[in-house]
DOTOR-277675 format. One record per atom (N, C-alpha, C): residue number from 0; residue in three letters; chain; atom name; x, y, z. Coordinates in nm, 4 decimals. Example, Ala and Ser with C-alpha at 12.3 -4.5 7.8 and 13.67 -1.06 7.14 Angstrom:
// DOTOR-277675
{0, 'ALA', 'A', 'N', {1.3190, -0.5690, 0.7800}}
{0, 'ALA', 'A', 'CA', {1.2300, -0.4500, 0.7800}}
{0, 'ALA', 'A', 'C', {1.3200, -0.3300, 0.7800}}
{1, 'SER', 'A', 'N', {1.2850, -0.2250, 0.7080}}
{1, 'SER', 'A', 'CA', {1.3670, -0.1060, 0.7140}}
{1, 'SER', 'A', 'C', {1.2900, 0.0030, 0.7870}}
***
This chain:
// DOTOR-277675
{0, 'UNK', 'A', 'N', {0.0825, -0.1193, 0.0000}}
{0, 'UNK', 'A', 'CA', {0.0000, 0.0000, 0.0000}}
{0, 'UNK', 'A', 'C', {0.0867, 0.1253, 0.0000}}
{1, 'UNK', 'A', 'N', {0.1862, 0.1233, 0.1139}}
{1, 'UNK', 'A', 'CA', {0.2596, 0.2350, 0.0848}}
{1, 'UNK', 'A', 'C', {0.3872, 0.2214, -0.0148}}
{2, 'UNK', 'A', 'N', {0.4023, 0.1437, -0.0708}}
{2, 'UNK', 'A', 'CA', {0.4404, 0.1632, -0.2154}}
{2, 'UNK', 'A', 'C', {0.4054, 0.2148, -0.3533}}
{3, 'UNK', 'A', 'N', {0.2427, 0.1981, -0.3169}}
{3, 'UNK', 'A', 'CA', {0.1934, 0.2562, -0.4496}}
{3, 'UNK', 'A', 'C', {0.1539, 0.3671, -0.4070}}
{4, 'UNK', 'A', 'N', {0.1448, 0.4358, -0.3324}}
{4, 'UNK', 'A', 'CA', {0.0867, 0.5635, -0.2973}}
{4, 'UNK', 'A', 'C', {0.2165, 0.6485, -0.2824}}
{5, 'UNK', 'A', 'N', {0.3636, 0.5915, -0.2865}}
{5, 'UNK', 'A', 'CA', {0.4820, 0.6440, -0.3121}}
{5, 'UNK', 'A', 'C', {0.4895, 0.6665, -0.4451}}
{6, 'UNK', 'A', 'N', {0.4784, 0.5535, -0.5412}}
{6, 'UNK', 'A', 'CA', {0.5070, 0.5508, -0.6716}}
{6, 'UNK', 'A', 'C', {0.3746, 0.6520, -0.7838}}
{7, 'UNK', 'A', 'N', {0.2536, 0.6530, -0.7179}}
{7, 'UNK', 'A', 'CA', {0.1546, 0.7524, -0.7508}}
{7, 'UNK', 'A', 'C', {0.2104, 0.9358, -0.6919}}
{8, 'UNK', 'A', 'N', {0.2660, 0.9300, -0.6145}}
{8, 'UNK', 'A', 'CA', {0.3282, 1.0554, -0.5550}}
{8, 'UNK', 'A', 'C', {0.4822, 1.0691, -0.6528}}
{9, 'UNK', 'A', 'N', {0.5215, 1.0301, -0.6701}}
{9, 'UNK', 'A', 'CA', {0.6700, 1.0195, -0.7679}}
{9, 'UNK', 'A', 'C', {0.5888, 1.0661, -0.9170}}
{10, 'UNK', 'A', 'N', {0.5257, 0.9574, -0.9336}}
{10, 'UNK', 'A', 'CA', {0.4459, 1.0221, -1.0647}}
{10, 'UNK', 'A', 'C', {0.4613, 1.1201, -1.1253}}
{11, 'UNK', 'A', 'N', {0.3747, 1.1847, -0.9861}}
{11, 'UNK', 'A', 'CA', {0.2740, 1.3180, -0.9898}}
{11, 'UNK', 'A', 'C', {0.3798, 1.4479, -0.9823}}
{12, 'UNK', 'A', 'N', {0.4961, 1.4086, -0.9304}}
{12, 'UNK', 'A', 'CA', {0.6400, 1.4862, -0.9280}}
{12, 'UNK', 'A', 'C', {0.7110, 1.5189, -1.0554}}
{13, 'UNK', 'A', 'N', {0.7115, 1.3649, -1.1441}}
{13, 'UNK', 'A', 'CA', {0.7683, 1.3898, -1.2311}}
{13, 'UNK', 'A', 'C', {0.7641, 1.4531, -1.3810}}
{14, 'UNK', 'A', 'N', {0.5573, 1.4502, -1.3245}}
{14, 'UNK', 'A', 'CA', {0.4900, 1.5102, -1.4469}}
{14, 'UNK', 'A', 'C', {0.4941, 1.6478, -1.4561}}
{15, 'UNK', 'A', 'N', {0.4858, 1.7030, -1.3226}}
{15, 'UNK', 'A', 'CA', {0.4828, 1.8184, -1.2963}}
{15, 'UNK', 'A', 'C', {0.6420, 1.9045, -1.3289}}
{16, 'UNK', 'A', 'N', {0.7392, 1.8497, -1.2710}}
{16, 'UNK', 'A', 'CA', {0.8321, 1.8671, -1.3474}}
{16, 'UNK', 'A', 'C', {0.8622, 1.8717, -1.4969}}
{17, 'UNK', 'A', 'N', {0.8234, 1.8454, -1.5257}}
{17, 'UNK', 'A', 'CA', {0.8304, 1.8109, -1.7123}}
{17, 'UNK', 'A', 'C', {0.7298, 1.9169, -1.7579}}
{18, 'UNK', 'A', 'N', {0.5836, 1.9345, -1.6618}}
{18, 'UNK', 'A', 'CA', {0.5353, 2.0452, -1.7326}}
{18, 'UNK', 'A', 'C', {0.6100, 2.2172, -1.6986}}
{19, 'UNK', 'A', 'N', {0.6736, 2.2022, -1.6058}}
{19, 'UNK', 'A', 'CA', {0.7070, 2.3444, -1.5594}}
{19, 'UNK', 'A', 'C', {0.8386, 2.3686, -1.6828}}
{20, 'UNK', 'A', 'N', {0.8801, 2.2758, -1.7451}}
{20, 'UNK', 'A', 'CA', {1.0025, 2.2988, -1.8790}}
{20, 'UNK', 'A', 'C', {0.9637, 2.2301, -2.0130}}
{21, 'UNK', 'A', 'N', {0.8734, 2.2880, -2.0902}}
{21, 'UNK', 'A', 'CA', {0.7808, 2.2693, -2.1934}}
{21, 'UNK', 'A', 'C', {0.9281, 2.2623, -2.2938}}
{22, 'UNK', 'A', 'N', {0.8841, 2.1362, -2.3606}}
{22, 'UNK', 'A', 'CA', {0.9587, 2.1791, -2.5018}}
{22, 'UNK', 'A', 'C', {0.9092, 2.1856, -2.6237}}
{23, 'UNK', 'A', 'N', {0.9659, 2.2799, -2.7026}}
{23, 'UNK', 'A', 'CA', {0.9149, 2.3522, -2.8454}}
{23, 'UNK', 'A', 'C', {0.9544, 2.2685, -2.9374}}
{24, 'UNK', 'A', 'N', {0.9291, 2.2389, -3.0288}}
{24, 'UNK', 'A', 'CA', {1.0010, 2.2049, -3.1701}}
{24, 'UNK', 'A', 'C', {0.9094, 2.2555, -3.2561}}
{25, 'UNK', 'A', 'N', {1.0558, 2.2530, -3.4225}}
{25, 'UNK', 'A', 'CA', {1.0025, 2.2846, -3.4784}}
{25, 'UNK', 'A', 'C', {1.1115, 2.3419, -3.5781}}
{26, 'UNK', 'A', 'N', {1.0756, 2.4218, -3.7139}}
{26, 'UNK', 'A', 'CA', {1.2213, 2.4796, -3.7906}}
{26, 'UNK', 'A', 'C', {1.2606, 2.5599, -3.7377}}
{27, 'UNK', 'A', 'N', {1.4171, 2.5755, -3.7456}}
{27, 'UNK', 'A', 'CA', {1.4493, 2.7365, -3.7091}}
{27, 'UNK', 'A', 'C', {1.5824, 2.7378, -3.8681}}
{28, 'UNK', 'A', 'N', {1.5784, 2.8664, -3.8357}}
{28, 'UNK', 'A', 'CA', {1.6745, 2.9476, -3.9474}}
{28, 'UNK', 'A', 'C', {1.8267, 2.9829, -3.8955}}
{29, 'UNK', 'A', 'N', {1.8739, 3.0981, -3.9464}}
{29, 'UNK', 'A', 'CA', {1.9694, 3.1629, -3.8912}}
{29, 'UNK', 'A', 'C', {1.9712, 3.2872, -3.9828}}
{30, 'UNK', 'A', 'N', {2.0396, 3.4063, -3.8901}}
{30, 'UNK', 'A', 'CA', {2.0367, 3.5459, -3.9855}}
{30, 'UNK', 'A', 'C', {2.1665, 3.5648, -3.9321}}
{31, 'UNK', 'A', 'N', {2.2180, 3.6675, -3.9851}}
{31, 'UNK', 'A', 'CA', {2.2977, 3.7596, -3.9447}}
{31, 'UNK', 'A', 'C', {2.2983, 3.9175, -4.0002}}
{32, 'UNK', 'A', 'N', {2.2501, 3.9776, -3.9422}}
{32, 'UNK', 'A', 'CA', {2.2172, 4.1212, -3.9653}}
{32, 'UNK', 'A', 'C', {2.2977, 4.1917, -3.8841}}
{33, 'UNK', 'A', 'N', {2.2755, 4.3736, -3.9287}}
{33, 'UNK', 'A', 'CA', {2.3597, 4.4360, -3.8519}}
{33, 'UNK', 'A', 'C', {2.2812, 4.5137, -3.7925}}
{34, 'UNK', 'A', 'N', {2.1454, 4.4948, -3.7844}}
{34, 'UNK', 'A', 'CA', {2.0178, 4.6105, -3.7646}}
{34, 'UNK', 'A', 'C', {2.0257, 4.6163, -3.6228}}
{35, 'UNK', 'A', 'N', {1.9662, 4.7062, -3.5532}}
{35, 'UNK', 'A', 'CA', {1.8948, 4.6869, -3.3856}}
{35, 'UNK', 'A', 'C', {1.8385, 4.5352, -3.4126}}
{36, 'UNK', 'A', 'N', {1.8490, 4.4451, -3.2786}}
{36, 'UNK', 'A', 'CA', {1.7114, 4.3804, -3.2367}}
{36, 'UNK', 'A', 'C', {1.5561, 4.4257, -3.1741}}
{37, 'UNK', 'A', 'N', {1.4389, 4.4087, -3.2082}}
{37, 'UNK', 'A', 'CA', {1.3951, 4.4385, -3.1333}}
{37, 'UNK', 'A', 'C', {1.4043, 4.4489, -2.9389}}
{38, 'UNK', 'A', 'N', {1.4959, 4.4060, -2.9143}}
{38, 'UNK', 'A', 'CA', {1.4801, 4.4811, -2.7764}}
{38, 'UNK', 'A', 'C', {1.5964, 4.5865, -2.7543}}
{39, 'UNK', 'A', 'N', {1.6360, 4.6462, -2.8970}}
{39, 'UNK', 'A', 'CA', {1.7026, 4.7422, -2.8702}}
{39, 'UNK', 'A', 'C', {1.8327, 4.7140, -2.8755}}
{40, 'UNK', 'A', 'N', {1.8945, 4.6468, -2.8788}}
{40, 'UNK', 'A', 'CA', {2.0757, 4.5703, -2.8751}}
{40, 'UNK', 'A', 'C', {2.0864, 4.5732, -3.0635}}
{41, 'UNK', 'A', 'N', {2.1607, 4.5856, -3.0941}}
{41, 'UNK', 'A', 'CA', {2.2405, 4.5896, -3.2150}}
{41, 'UNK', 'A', 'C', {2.2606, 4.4241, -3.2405}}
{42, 'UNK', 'A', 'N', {2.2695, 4.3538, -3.3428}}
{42, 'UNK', 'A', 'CA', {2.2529, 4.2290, -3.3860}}
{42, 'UNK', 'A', 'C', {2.4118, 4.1643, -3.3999}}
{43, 'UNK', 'A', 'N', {2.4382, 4.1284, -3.3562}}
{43, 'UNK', 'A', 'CA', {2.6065, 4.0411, -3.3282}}
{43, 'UNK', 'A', 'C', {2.6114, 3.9285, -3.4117}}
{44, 'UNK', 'A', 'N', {2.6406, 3.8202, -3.5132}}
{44, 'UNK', 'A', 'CA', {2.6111, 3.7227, -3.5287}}
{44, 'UNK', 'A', 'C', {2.6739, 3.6175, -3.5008}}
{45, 'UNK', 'A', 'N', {2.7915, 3.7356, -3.4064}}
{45, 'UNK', 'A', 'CA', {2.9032, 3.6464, -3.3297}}
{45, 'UNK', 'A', 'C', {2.9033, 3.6278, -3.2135}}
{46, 'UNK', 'A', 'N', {2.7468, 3.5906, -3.1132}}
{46, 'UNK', 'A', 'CA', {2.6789, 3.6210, -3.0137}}
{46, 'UNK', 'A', 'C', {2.6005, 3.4966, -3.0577}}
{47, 'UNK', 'A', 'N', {2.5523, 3.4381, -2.9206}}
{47, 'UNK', 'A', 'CA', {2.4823, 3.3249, -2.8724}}
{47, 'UNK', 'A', 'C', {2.3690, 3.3572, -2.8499}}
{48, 'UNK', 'A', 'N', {2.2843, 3.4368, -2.9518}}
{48, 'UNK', 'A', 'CA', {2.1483, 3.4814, -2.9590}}
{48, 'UNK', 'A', 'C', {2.0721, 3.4249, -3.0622}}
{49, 'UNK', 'A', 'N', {1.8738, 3.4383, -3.0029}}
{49, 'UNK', 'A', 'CA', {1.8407, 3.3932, -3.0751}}
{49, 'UNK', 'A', 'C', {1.7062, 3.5220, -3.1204}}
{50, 'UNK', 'A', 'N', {1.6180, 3.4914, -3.1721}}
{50, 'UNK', 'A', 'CA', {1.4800, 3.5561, -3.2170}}
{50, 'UNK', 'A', 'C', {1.3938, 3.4602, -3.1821}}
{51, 'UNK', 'A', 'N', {1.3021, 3.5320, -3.0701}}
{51, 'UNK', 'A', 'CA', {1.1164, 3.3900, -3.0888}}
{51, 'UNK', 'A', 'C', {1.0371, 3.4877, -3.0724}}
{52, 'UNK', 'A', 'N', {0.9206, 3.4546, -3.1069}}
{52, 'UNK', 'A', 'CA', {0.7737, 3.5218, -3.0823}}
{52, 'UNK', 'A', 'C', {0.7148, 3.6164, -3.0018}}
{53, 'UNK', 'A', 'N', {0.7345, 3.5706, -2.9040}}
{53, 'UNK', 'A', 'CA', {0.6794, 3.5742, -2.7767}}
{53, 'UNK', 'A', 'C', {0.7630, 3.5252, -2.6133}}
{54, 'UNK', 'A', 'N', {0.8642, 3.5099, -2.6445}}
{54, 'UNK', 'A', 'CA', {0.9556, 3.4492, -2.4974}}
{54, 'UNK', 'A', 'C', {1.0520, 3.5644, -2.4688}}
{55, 'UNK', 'A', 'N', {1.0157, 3.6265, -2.3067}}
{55, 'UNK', 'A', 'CA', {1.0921, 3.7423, -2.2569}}
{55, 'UNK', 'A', 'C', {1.2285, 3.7965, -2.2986}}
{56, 'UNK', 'A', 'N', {1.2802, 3.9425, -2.3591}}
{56, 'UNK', 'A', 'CA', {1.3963, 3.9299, -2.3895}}
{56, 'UNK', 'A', 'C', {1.4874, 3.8560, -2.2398}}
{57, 'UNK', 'A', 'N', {1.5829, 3.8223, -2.2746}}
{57, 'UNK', 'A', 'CA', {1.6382, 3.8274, -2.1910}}
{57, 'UNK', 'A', 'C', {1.6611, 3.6541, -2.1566}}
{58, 'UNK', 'A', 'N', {1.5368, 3.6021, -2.1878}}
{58, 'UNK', 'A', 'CA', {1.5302, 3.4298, -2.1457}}
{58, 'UNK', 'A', 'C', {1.6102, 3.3921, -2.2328}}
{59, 'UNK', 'A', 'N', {1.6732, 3.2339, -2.1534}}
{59, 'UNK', 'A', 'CA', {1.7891, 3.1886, -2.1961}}
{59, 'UNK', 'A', 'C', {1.7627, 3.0213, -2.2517}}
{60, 'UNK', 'A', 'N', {1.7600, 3.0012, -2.3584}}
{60, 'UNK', 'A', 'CA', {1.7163, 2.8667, -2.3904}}
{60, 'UNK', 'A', 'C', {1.7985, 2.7817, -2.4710}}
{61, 'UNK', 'A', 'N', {1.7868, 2.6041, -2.4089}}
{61, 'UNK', 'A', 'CA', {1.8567, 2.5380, -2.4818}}
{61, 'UNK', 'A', 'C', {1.7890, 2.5076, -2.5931}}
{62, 'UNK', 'A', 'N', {1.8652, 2.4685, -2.7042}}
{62, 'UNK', 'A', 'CA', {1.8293, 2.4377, -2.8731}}
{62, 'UNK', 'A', 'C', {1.8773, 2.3266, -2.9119}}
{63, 'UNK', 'A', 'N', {1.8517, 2.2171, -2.9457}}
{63, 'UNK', 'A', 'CA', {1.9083, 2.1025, -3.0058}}
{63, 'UNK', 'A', 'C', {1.8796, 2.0001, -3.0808}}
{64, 'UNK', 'A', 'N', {1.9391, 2.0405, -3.2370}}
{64, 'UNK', 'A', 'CA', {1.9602, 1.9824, -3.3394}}
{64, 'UNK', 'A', 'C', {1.8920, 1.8589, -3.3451}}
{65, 'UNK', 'A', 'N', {1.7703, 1.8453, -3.4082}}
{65, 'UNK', 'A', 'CA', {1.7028, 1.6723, -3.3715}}
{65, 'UNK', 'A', 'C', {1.7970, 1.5747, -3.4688}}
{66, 'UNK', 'A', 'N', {1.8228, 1.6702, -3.5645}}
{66, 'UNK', 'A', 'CA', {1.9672, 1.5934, -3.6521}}
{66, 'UNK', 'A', 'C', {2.0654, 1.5044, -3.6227}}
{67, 'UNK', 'A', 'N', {2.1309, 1.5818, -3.5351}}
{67, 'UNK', 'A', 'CA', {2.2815, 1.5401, -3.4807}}
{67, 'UNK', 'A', 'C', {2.2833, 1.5527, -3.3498}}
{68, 'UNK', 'A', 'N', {2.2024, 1.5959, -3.2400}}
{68, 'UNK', 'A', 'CA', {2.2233, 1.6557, -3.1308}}
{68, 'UNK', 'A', 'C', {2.2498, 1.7187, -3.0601}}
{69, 'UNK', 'A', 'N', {2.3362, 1.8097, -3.1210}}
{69, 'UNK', 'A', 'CA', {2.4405, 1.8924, -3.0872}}
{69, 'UNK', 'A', 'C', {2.2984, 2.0081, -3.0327}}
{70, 'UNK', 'A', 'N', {2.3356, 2.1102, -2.9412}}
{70, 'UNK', 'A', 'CA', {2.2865, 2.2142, -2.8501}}
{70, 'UNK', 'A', 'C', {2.3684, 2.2998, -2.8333}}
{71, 'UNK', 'A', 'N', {2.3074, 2.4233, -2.8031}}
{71, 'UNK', 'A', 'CA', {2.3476, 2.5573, -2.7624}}
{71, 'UNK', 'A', 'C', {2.2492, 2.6247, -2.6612}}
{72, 'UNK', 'A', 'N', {2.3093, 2.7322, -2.6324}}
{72, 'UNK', 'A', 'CA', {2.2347, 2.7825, -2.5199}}
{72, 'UNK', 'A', 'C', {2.2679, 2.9281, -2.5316}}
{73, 'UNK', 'A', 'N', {2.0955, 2.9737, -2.5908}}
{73, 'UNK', 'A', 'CA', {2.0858, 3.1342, -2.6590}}
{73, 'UNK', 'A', 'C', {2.0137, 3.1717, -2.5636}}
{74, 'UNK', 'A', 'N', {2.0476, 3.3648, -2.5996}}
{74, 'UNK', 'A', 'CA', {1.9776, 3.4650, -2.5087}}
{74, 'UNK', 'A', 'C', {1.8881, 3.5046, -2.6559}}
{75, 'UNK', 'A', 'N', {1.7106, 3.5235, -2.6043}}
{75, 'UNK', 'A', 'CA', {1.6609, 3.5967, -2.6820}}
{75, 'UNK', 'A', 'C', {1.6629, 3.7236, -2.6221}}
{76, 'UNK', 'A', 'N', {1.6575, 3.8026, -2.8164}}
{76, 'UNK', 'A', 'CA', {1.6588, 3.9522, -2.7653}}
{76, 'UNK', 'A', 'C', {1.6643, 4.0029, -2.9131}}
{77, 'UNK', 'A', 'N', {1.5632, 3.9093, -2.9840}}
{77, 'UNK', 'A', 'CA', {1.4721, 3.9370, -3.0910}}
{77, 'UNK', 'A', 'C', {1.3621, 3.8825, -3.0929}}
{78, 'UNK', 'A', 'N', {1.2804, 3.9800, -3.1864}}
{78, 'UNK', 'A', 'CA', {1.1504, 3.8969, -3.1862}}
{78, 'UNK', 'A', 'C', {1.1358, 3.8432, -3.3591}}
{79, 'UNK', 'A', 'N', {1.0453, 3.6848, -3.3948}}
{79, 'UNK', 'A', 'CA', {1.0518, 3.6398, -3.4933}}
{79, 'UNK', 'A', 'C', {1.0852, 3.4839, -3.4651}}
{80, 'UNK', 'A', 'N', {1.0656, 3.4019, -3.5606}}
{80, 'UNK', 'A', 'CA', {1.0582, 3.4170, -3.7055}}
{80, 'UNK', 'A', 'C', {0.9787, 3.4584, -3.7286}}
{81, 'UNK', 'A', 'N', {0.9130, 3.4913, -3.8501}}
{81, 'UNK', 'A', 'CA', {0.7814, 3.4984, -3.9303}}
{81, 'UNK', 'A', 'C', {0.7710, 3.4420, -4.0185}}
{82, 'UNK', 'A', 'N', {0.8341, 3.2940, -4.0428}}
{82, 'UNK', 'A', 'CA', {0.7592, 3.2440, -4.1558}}
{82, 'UNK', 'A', 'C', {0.7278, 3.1317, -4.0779}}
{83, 'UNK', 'A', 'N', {0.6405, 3.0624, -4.1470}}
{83, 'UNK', 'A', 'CA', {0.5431, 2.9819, -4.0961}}
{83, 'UNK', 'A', 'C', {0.6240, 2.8522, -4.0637}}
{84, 'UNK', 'A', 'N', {0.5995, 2.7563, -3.9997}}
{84, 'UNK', 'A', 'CA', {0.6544, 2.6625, -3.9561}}
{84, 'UNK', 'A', 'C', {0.7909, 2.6743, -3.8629}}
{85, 'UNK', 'A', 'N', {0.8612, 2.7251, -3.8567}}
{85, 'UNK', 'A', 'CA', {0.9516, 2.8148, -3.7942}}
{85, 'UNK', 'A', 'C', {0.9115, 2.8377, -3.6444}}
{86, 'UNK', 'A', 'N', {1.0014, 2.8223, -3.5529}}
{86, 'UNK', 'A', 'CA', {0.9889, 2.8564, -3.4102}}
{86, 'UNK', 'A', 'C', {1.0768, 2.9160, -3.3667}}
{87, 'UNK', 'A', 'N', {1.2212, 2.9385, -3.3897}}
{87, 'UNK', 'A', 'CA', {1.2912, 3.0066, -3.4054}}
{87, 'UNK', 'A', 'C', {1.4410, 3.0120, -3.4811}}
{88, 'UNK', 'A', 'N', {1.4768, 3.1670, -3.4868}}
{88, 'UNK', 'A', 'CA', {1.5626, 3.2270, -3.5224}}
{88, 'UNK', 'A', 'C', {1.7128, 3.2258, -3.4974}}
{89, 'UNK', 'A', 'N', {1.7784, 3.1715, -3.5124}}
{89, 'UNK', 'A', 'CA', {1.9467, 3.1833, -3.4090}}
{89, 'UNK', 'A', 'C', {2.0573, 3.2788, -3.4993}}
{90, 'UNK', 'A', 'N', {2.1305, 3.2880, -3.4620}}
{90, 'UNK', 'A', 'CA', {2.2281, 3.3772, -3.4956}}
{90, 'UNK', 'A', 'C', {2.3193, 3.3082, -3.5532}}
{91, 'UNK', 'A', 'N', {2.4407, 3.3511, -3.6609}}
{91, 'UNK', 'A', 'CA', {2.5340, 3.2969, -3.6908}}
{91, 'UNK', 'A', 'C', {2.6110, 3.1889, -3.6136}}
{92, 'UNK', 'A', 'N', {2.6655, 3.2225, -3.5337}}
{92, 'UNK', 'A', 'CA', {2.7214, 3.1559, -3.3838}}
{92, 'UNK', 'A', 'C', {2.6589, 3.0569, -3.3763}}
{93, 'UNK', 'A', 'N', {2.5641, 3.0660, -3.3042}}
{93, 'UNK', 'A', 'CA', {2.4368, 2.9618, -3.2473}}
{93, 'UNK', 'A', 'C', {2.4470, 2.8527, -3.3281}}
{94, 'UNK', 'A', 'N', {2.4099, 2.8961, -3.5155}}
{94, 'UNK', 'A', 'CA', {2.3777, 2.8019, -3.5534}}
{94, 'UNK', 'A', 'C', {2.5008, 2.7118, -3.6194}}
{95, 'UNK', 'A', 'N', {2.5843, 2.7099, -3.5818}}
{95, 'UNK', 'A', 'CA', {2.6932, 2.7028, -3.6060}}
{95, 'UNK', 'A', 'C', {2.7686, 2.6020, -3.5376}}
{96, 'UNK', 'A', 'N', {2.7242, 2.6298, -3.4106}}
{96, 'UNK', 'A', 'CA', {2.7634, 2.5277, -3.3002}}
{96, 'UNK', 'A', 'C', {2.6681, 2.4245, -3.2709}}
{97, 'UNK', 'A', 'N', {2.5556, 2.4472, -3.3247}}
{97, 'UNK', 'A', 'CA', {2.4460, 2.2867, -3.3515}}
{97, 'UNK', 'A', 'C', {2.4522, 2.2711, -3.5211}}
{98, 'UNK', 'A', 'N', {2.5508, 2.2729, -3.5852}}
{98, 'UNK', 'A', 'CA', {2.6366, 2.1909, -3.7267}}
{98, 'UNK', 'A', 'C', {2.4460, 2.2601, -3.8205}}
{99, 'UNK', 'A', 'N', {2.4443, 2.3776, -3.8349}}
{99, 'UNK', 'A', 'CA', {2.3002, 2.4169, -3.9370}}
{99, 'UNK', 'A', 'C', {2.3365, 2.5504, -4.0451}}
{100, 'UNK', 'A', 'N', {2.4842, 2.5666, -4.0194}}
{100, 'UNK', 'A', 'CA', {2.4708, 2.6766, -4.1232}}
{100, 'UNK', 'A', 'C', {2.4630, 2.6248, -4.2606}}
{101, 'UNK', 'A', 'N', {2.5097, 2.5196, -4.3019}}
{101, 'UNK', 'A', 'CA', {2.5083, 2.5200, -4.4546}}
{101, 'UNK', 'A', 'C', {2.4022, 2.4990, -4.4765}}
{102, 'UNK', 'A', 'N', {2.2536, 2.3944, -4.4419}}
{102, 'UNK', 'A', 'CA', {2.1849, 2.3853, -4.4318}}
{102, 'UNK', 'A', 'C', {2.0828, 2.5249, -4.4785}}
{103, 'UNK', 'A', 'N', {2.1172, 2.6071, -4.3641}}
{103, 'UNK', 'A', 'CA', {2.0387, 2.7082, -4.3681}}
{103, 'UNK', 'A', 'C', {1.8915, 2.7020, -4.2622}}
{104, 'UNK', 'A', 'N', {1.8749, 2.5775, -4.2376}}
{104, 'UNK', 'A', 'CA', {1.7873, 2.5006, -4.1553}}
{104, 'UNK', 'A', 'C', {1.7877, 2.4573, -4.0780}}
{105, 'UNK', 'A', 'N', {1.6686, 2.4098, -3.9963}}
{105, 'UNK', 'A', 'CA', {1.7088, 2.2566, -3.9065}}
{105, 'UNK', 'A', 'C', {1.6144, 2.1913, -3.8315}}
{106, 'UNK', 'A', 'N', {1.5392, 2.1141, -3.8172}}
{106, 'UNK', 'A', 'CA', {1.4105, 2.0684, -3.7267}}
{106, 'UNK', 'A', 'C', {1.5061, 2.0788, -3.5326}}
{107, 'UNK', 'A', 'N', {1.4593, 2.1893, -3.5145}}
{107, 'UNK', 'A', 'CA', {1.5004, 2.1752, -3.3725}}
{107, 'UNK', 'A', 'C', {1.3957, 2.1566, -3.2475}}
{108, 'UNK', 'A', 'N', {1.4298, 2.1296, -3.0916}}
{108, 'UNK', 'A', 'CA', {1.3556, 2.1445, -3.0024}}
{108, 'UNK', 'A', 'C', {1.4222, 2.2639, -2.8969}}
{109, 'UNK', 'A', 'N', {1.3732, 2.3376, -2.8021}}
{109, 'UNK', 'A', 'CA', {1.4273, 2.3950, -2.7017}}
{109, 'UNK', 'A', 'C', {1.3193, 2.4055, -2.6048}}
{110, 'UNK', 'A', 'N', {1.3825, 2.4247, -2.5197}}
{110, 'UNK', 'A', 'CA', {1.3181, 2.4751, -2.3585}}
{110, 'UNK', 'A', 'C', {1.4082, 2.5852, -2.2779}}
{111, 'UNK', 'A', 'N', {1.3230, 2.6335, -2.2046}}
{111, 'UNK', 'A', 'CA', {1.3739, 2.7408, -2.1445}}
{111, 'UNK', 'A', 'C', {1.4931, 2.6602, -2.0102}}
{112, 'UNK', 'A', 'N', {1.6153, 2.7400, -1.9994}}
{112, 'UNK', 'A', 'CA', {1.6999, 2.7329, -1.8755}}
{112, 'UNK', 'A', 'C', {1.7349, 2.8141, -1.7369}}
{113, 'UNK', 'A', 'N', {1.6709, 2.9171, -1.7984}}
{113, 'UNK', 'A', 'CA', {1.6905, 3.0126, -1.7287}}
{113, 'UNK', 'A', 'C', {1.6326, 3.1455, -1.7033}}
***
């Protein structure tokens, strides 16, 4: 009895955990511009940044390549993509270090770290 009412409590821990760090997938791109970002910072493409929608400047998220595996870990502090299917945007750098520049592409996932 008190085993399963441990293992129903573990559960209920681990689901909850998993919902509090949602993960995204989906395409992302890469740019390198020299414009402002929308939150005002000048665009680096030699910087571990990315562009999303809607996620606080400033939040820090892992990204990783459903390809190869490989991950990075960007600051947004743009907003975008805008084309459809697309979830986000990374920077030269970024995409670089999860093996997507020639590509130009990449089916990725991320979640927030920080």
């Amino acid at each position: 009895m008190l085993a399963a009412a441990s293992a129903v409590l573990l559960s209920a821990f681990v689901t909850s955990s998993e919902a509090s760090t949602p993960q995204n997938c989906g395409g992302a791109s890469w740019y390198a511009l020299t414009s402002r970002t929308a939150s005002g910072e000048r665009m680096n493409a030699a910087h571990l940044t990315a562009a999303h929608r809607s996620l606080k400047f400033g939040t820090k998220v892992k990204v990783t390549n459903r390809k190869n595996g490989k991950s990075v870990i960007v600051r947004i502090n743009d907003r975008g993509p805008f084309i459809k299917g697309r979830v986000i945007d990374l920077s030269k750098a970024a995409a670089h270090q999860i093996g997507m520049v020639q590509s130009g592409v990449a089916h990725v996932c991320f979640q927030s770290v920080g």
